[in-house]
N, C-alpha and C positions, 0 to 999 in steps of 0.2 A: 283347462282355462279357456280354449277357444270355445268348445260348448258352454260353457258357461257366459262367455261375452253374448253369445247367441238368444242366450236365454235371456241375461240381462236385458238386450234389442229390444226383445220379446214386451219386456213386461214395462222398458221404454217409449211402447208403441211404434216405435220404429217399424214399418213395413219391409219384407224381401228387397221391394226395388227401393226404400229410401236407404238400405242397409248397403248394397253395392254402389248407387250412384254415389253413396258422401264416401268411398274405399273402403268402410270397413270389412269388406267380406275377402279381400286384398290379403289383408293382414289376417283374416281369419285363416284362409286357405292355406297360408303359409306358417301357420304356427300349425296346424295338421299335420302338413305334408312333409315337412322337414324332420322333424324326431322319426315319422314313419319310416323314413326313409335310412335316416340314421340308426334307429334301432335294428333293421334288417342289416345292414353293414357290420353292423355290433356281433350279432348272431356269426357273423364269418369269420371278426377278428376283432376281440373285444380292445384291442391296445392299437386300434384304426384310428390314427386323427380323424380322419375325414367323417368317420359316423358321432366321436363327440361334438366337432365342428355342428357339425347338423341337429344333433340334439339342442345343443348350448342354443342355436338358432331359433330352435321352436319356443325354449324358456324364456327366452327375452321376447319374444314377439307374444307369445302366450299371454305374459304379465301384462303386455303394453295394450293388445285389445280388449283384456278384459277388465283394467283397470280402466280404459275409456269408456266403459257401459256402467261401470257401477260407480265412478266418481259421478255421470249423470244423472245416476238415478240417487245418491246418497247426499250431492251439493243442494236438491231438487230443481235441477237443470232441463228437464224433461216433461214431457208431456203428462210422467207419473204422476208429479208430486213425492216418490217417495222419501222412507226417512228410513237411512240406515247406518251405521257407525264410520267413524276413520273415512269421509271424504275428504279432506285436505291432504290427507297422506295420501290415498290412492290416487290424488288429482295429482299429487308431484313424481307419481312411479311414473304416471303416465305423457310425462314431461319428459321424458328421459331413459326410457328400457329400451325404445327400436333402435336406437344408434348402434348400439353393438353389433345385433340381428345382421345392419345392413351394412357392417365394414365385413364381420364372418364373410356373408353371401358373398358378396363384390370381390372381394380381394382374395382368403384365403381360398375359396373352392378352386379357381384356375387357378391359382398359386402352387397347392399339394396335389391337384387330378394327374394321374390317377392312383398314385401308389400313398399319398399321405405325405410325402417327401419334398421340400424344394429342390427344384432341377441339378443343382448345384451348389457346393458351399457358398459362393460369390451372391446367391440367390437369400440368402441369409440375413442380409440386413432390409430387405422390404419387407421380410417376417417379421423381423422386429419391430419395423417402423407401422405395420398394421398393426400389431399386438399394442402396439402405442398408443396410435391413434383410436384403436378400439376400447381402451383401458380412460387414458388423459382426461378427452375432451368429455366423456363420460361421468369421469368425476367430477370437474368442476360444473357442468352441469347439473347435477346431481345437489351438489351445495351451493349454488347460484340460484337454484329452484325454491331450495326449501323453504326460506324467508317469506319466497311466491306465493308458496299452496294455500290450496282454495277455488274459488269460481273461477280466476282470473288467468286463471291457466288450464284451466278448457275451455273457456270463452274465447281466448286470445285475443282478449282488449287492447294488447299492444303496449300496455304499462312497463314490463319489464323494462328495466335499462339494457341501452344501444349495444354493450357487451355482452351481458347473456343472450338477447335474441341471434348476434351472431356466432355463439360459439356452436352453433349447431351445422351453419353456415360453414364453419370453418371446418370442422372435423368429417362434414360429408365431402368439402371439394378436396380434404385432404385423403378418404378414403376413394373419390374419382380418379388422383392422380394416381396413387396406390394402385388401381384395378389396371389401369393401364398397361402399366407395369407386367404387372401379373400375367394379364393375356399377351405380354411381350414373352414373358417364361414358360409361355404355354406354346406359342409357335417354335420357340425356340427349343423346347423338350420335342417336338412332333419332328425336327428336323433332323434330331440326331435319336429316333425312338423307330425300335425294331416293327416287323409288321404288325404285331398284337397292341401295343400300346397304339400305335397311328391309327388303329380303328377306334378304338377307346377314344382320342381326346378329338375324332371327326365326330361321334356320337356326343362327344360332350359338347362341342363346338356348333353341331347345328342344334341340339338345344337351347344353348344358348344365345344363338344370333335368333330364334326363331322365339325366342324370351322377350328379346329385347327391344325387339318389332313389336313387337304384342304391347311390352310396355311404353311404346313411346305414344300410343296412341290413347293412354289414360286418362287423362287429361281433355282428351276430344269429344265433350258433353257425355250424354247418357251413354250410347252407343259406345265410348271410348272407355266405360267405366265396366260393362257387362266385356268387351273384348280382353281386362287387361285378366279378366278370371283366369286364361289357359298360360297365362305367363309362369308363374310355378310350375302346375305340372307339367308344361314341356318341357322348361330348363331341369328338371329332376328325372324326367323322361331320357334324355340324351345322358342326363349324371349316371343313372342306375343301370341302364343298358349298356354305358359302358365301361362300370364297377363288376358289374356280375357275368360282364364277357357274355351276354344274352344275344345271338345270331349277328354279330362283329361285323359281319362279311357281307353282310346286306345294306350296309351306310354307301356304299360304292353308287349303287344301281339309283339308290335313294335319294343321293346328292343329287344325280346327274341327271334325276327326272327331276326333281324341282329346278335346277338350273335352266333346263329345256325348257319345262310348260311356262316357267314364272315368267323366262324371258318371251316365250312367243306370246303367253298372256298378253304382255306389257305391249310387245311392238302390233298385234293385233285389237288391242284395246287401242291405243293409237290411232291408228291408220281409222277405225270404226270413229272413232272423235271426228279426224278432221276432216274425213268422208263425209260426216252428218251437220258439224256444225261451221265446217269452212264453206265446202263445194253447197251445203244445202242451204245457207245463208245468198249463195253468190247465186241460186237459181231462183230461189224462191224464199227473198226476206223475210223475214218476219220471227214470232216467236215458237213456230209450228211448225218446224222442216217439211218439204215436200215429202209424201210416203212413198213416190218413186225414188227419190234420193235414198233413202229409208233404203227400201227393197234390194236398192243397186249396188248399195255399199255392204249391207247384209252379203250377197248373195259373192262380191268380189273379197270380202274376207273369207266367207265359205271355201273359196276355193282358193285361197290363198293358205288353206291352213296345211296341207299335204305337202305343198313342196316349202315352204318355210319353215314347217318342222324338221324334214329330211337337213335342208341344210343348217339349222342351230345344231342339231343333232352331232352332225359333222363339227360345227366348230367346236362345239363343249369339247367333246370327246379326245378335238384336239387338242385343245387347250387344255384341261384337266384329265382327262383320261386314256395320254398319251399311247399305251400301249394297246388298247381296243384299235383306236386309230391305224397303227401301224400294222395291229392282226390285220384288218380288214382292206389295208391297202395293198401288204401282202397279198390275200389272196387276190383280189380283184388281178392285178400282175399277172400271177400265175396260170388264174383263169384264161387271161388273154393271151398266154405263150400255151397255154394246153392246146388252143385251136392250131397252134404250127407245128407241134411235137411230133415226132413221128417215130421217133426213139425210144423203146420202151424202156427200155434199162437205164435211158438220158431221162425219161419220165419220172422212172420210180425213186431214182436220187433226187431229182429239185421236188418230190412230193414229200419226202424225207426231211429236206432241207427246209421246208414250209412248214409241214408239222413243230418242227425243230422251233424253227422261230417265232409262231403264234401259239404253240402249246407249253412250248419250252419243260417236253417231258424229260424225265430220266434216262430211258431209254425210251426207241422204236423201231418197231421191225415192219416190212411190207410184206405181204404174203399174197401172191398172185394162184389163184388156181388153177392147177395145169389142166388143157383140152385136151380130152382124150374119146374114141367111141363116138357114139350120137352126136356127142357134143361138140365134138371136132365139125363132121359132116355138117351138124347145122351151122358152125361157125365159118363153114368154107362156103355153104348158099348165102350165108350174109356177107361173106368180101363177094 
């Protein structure tokens, strides 16, 4: 169905970029990517919510953009002119299929990640109150439509009565509140979830904040309309990697360099602002900063980026990746009591006792090699 919305585009005259700047390619991407993704899930464990979930997703969004390409070209809404059967009917699917799509996405994926499961029995009833909201307001949709169909519901002349326009209104903010929720049951699963799952819903989690970003910027002219393209496949990127437990242990490093760069971006992106348009305003007005300004402020971020990354570095690390932090204060410590030691047997135990606490092996043993021979004699011209 999404290939086929494509082709409908096609013979719409719709061009590539008129196809993503009006969203349809939005909707395209994500009636693809979601069955894809769901059907590999299927493949592991065919009685998996979370891959019907995902399939159910691409069906409904399926229907919705390709019934928006061929109610225009069947109403003769488009540049075609053409003539083909059932556009009233297909103009009312298209009235009314994404709702579901987008209570699925929104609500159940955090809801069941990663096992298919809510958190908890008590988790129970926002299941059902999605399942509602995803079911209800659909219906009457659905028969509030029908009387509609025709031109005047892909045109969106705004005829409809003040009721049907907002029941659509209604069942999205009621699926907003819903998702809340959900991402509440998702921190709240990561709190009491052993170390395999907590890498799971980190991978799902920066997918999806890294989704959400992507989509808020849709809406921000052309430019905001070609960015919201990577919002699916990263939110399905963090899904899949971490449904299929794909290198888990690598979310760690990952966070914690976006955490790093994004922030030193942001406060060097800054500093390079008010360097150029504060102090270069106050040297040399006008609308042309001075190129000395230019040069100065260049050259003092330049070198502000070494020692401003060591200490983000340092703060992340402490703030979210407590125990790096504490290996590496340990050693720094120990380094600095190595220079007074002079006890080698007082040595080899707090070298023990270090390992102990920033490797945290099972066991350790120290093994010193005894001087003997040569090695002695040379070890007696170096004291």
């Amino acid at each position: 169905m999404a290939i086929a919305a494509m082709t409908l585009a096609g013979v719409n005259r719709l061009s590539p970029h008129e196809y993503i700047v009006d969203h349809y390619a939005i909707g395209t991407v994500t009636a693809i990517l979601y069955p894809l993704i769901g059907t590999l899930v299927l493949r592991l464990d065919r009685r998996s919510p979370l891959g019907w979930l995902l399939c159910s997703v691409g069906i409904f969004l399926g229907v919705f953009v390709a019934s928006q390409q061929y109610a225009a070209l069947a109403l003769g809404l488009s540049d075609a002119h053409g003539s083909l059967p059932g556009g009233p009917f297909v103009s009312w699917l298209a009235s009314w299929t994404n709702l579901p799509g987008i209570v699925v996405s929104t609500v159940f994926l955090p809801l069941l990640f990663p096992d298919g499961h809510v958190p908890s029995p008590r988790w129970r009833p926002v299941a059902w109150l999605a399942g509602a909201v995803a079911v209800v307001p659909t219906l009457l949709l659905a028969v509030a439509y029908w009387p509609l169909r025709g031109p005047e519901l892909i045109t969106e002349t705004g005829t409809e009565p003040a009721l049907v326009s907002n029941l659509f209104t209604i069942g999205f903010g009621a699926a907003l509140l819903l998702t809340a929720a959900a991402v509440v049951s998702l921190a709240l699963r990561f709190r009491r979830a052993r170390a395999v799952e907590r890498q799971q819903i980190k991978w799902f989690a920066l997918g999806a904040g890294a989704s959400v970003l992507l989509g808020a910027f849709g809406m921000a002219g052309t430019a905001g309309a070609y960015v919201e393209l990577a919002e699916v496949p990263l939110l399905l990127a963090g899904l899949s990697i971490g449904i299929f437990r794909y290198r888990l242990w690598e979310i760690d490093r990952l966070l914690n360099r976006t955490l790093v760069y994004g922030l030193l971006s942001a406060v060097l992106g800054g500093a390079y602002a008010i360097g150029v348009l504060v102090i270069g305003q106050r040297v040399s007005p006008g609308r042309d900063p001075s190129p000395l300004v230019v040069a100065a402020t260049t050259l003092a971020v330049a070198a502000l980026f070494q020692p401003l990354r060591r200490t983000i570095q340092r703060l992340v690390d402490r703030r979210f990746n407590r125990r790096r932090y504490d290996a590496a204060k340990t050693i720094d410590d120990f380094a600095a009591r190595l220079r007074q030691q002079v006890d080698l047997q007082a040595l080899g135990a707090e070298l023990l006792a270090v390992v102990d606490a920033t490797m945290q092996p099972t066991s350790a043993l120290l093994w010193l090699r005894p001087v003997r021979g040569a090695d002695a004699g040379r070890d007696a011209r170096r004291r």
